[in-house]
N, C-alpha and C positions, 0 to 999 in steps of 0.2 A: 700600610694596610688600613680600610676605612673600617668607622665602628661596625658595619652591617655584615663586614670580612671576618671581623676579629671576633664577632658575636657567633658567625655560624660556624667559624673554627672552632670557638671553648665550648659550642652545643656537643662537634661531632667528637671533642676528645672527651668529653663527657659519655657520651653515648657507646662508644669502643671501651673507655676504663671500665666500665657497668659491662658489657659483653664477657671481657676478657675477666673480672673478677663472678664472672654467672658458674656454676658449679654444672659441666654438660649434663643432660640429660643420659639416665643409664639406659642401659638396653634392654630390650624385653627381650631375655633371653630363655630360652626352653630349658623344662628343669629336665634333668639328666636321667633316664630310666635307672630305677633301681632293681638287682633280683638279690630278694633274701633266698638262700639257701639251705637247708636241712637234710639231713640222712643219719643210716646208722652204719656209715662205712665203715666209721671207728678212720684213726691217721697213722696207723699201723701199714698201710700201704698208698695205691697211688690211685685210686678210684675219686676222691672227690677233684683231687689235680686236674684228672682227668677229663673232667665234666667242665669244671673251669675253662678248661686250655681248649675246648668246645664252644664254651659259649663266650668267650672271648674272639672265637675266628669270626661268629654269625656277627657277634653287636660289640664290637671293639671299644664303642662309647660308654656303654654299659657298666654303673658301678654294681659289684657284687659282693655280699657281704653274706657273713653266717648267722645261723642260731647255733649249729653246735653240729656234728658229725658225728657226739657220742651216744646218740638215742640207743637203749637197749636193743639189741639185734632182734627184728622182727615184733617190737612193740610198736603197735599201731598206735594203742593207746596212751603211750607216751608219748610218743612222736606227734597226737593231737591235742595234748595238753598242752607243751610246747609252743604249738604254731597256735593256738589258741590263747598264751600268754603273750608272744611278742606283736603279734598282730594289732593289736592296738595304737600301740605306738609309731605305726607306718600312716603314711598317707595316702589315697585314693591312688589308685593309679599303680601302685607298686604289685612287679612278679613275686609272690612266693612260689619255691620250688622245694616239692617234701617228698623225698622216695625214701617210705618204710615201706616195702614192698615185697613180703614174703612169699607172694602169691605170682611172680615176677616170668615170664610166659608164657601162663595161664589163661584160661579165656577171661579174666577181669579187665578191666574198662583203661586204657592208658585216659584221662581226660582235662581239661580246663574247667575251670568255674570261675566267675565271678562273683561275686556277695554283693548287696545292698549298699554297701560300704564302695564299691568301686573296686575293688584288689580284686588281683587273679592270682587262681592258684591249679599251677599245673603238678599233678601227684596223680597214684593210680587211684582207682575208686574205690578203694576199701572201707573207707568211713573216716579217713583220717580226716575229712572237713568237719566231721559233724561238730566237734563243741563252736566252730569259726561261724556254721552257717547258723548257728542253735541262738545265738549271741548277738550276728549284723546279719542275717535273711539272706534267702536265696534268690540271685538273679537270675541268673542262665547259665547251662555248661553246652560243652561240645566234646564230644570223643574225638580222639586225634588220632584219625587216619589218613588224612592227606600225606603221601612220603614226601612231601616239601617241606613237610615242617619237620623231616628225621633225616637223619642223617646216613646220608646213603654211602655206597649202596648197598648195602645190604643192615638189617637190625639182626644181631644175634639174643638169643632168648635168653640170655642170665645178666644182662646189663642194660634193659631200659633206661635206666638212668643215664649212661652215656649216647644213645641209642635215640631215644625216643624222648625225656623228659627235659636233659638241657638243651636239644635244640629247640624247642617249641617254647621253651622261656624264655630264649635268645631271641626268638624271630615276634613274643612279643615284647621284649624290650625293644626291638628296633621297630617296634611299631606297626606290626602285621594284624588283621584284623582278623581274631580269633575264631570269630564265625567260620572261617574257611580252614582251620584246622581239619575238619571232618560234622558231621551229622551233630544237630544238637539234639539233646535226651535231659529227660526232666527226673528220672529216677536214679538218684541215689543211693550207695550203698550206706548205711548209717549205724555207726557206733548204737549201743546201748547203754547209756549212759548208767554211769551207778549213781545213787542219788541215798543220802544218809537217810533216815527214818528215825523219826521221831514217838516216841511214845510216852504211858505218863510213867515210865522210871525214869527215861534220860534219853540218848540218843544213840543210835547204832549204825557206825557206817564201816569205812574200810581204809588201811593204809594204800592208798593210789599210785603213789611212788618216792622216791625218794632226793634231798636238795644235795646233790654230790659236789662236790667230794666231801660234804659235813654228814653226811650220814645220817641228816637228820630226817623224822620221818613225816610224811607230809598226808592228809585223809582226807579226806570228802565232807568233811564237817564245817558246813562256813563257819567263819564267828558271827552272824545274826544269826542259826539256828541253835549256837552255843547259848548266846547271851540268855537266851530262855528259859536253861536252865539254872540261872537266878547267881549266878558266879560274878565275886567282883575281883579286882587284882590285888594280889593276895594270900589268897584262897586256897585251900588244897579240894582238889579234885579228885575223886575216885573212877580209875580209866583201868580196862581193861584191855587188856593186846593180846587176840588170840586165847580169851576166857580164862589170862591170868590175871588177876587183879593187882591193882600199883596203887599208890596217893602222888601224886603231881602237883606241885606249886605253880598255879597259872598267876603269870607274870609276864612283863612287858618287852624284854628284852634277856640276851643271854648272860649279860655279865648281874645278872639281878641274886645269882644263882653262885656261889663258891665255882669256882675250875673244878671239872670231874662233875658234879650235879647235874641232876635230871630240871627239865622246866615243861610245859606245856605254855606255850603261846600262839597267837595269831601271826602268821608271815605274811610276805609281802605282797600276797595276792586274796586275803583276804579268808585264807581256809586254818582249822586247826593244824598245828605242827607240833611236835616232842622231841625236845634236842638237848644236847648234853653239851654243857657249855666248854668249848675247847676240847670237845672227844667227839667223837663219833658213835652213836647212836646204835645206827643200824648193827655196826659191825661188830658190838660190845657186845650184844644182848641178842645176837644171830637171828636179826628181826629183818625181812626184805617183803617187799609187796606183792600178791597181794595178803593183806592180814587184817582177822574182825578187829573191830573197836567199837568198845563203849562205854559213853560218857555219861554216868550217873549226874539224875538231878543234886541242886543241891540239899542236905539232908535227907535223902530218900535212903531206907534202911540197906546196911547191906545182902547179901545175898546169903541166906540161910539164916537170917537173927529174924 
């Protein structure tokens, strides 16, 4: 072999070892539709299966996962605290799918929205978007009257959910473009938000619902409208629940607190909460929502002195 042989030979086994140690190129691959789920079927029977085993025929790719099934029966307002808590943590592009739908054959609105944010969310129009749109804005919705997007043939009037709300989440998880659902409509039904109020004794709002299965009880009170009232950790607090008066050690966590003990704390989304470390709350002191609260300033006299 001449030198000019043996030279382009160790270039090209050179050039092949560099190939074969190169790491392939991955694939742009499409990320997988997601539908979060919600209701308040409760799993006592086979209705959320049901919906499931629905939108599974439409978008077989489709990953589906929950918030919960246990929303109090016919609380809207729960059911949009909820979707308003997990919504965050999704990424554009994601189905929510919410039937608290009390109003379920009625002339109310079956429809789609999307938010600012990019997510859709197919639910009836009762107001259950309002804390989602209140938070990431409203982009556009459609009513869903095309029967393409339901599940034919025929829709019976006590289970839209099976009916009319998992196929339309199905047919946008596999990528149907919503606009042809049905007519789009720019009015919304909209929650009335309860909103604490502040005054100069302290602050009044309401127990909104409860952290189950801890019983513990959750209000409308952020902790930046607490902070105001001059409280550090610590502290005893004078709170009323339902205009009975208590003292509360507002503190950071529940073990801060004996097993059996009451606390007042901030939870994990940022609003006041009262729990009873290793007991249950609600069920101890037959406290469930909705119930007044209020949270005296700090040193502000009590009530008749």
């Amino acid at each position: 072999m001449t030198r000019t042989r043996l030279f382009a030979f160790a270039l090209g086994l050179c050039v092949l070892l560099a190939a074969c140690n190169r790491r392939p190129a991955q694939p742009d691959l499409p990320r997988r539709a997601t539908i979060v789920f919600m209701t308040d079927f409760g799993t006592a029977n086979d209705a959320a299966a049901i919906c499931r085993a629905v939108m599974f025929n439409i978008a077989p790719e489709a990953r589906i996962t929950d918030i919960t099934h246990q929303v109090t029966p016919f609380s809207i307002e729960e059911g949009a605290r909820f979707l308003a808590g997990v919504t965050p943590y999704y990424p554009a592009g994601t189905v929510f799918l919410a039937v608290i739908d009390p109003g379920v054959g009625t002339a109310r609105k079956a429809i789609i929205v999307k938010s600012k944010k990019g997510q859709f969310f197919v639910l009836p129009d009762n107001g259950l978007i309002t804390p989602v749109l209140e938070r990431d804005g409203f982009d556009s919705a459609h009513e869903i009257t095309n029967t393409a997007w339901m599940l034919e043939p025929a829709v019976s009037s006590t289970f839209h959910g099976r009916d009319i709300f998992s196929p339309a989440a199905a047919h946008l998880a596999a990528g149907w473009d919503f606009a042809l659902a049905g007519p789009e409509i720019g009015d919304l039904v909209r929650l009335r938000t309860k909103v604490a109020a502040t005054t100069e004794k302290g602050i009044e709002g309401e127990v909104i619902g409860l952290d189950d299965p801890f019983g513990s009880l959750i209000t409308n009170i952020s902790a930046d409208d607490f902070k105001l009232l001059g409280y550090a950790l610590g502290d005893k607090v004078v709170v009323e629940i339902d205009k009975k008066p208590l003292t509360l050690p507002y503190l950071k966590t529940f073990m801060d607190v004996p097993v059996g003990d009451p606390l007042l704390y901030v939870d994990s989304r940022g609003l006041m909460a009262i729990a009873l470390n290793q007991g249950n709350y609600s069920r101890k002191f037959n406290i469930v929502p909705p119930a007044s609260v209020f949270m005296a300033k700090k040193g502000a006299p009590r009530k008749g002195k």
